[in-house]
N, C-alpha and C positions, 0 to 999 in steps of 0.2 A: 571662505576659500572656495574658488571655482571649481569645478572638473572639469578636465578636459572634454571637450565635446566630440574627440573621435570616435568611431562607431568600433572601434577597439577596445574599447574601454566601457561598451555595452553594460551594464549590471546584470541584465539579462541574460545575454550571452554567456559571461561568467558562468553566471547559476546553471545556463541548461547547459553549458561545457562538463560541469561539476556533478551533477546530475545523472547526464549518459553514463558516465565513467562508474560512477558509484553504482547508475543499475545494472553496468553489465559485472560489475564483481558482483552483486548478490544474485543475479541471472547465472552466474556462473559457481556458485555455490547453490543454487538450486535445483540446477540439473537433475541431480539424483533422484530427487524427485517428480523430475517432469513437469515441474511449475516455473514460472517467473515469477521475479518479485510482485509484480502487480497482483498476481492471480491469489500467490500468499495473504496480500492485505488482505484479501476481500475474506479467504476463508478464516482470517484472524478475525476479522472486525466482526463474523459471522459467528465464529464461536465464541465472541465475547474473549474474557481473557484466557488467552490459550492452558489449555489445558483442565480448564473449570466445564462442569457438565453442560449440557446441550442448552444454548441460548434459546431467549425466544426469537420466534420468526420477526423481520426486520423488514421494513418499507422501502423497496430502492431507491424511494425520495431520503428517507434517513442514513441507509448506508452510502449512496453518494456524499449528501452533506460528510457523514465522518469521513470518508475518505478525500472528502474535498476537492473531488470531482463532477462533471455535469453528467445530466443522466444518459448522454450517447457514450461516454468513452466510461463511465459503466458498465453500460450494456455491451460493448466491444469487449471488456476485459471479463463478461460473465460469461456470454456466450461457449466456450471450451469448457467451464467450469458448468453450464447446464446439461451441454451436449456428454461430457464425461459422468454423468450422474452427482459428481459431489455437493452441488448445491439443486435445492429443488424450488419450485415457484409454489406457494400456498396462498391459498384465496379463493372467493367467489368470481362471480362472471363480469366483476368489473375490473379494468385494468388496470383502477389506478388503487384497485382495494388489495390488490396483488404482494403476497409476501414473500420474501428469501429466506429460507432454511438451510444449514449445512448439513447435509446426510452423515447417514454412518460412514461411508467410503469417504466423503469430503474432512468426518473429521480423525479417521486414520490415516489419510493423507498428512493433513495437517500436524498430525502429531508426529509424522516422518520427515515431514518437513522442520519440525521446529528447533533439532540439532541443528540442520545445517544455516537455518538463519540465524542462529546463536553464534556457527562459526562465520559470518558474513558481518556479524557485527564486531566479533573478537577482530577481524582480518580489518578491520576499520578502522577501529580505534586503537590499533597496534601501529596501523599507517600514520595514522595521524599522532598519536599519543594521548592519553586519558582527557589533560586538559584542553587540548584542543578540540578532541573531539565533545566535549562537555560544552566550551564555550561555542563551537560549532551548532548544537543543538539549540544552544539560546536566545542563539541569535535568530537560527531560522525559525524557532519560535515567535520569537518579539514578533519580527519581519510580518511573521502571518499574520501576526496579531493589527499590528499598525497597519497594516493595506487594507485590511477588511477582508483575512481569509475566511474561510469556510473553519 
């Protein structure tokens, strides 16, 4: 069966339509804490599993790949998080030996933060309903999987 070939019917489009919408509800469940959801991943994937003691220091080639972005829109989204002290840069004089650590501030942040992205997830899957939002996950799963995501 064909698809339509109208530029309405985008895949992509869909997705970043779907997307925006969903960042700005957990942008807006974030607030309180003065972070975005972007800034959240990173001090997630930073502390390891949230709330488990102090990860080791991480390669921004590695915390890119987990977060499955390149290493400019990284650096875009660490920037406020270096400049606010929460995360710190560890390493010698070369820059590509260079590590990420989440400070103490970054992970009392984080721990302020992780009521309100519990409610960002609740507000989610209460929109959508349990199995859709389950099936939703699986698919964007697979998806990453079958394209060759990160």
């Amino acid at each position: 069966m064909s698809e339509p070939a109208a530029p309405s019917y985008c895949t992509c489009l869909a997705l970043r339509r779907a997307t925006r919408r969903v960042t700005q509800i957990y942008d807006a469940h974030m607030k309180p804490a003065g972070l975005r959801i972007t800034q959240f991943a990173v001090l997630g994937q930073l502390a390891g599993a949230p709330g488990a003691p102090g990860a080791a220091p991480v390669s921004i080639t590695a915390l890119a790949r987990r977060l499955g972005l390149d290493r400019s829109t990284l650096g875009r989204n660490l920037r406020p998080l270096l400049k606010a002290g929460l995360v710190a840069v560890e390493g010698g004089g070369d820059r590509r030996a260079h590590a990420l650590a989440l400070t103490e501030a970054g992970r009392g942040l984080l721990d302020k933060a992780l009521p309100l992205w519990r409610d960002a997830q609740r507000h989610v899957s209460e929109k959508l309903g349990r199995e859709k939002t389950r099936a939703l996950r699986a698919a964007l799963d697979e998806t990453t999987a079958i394209l060759g995501g990160r």
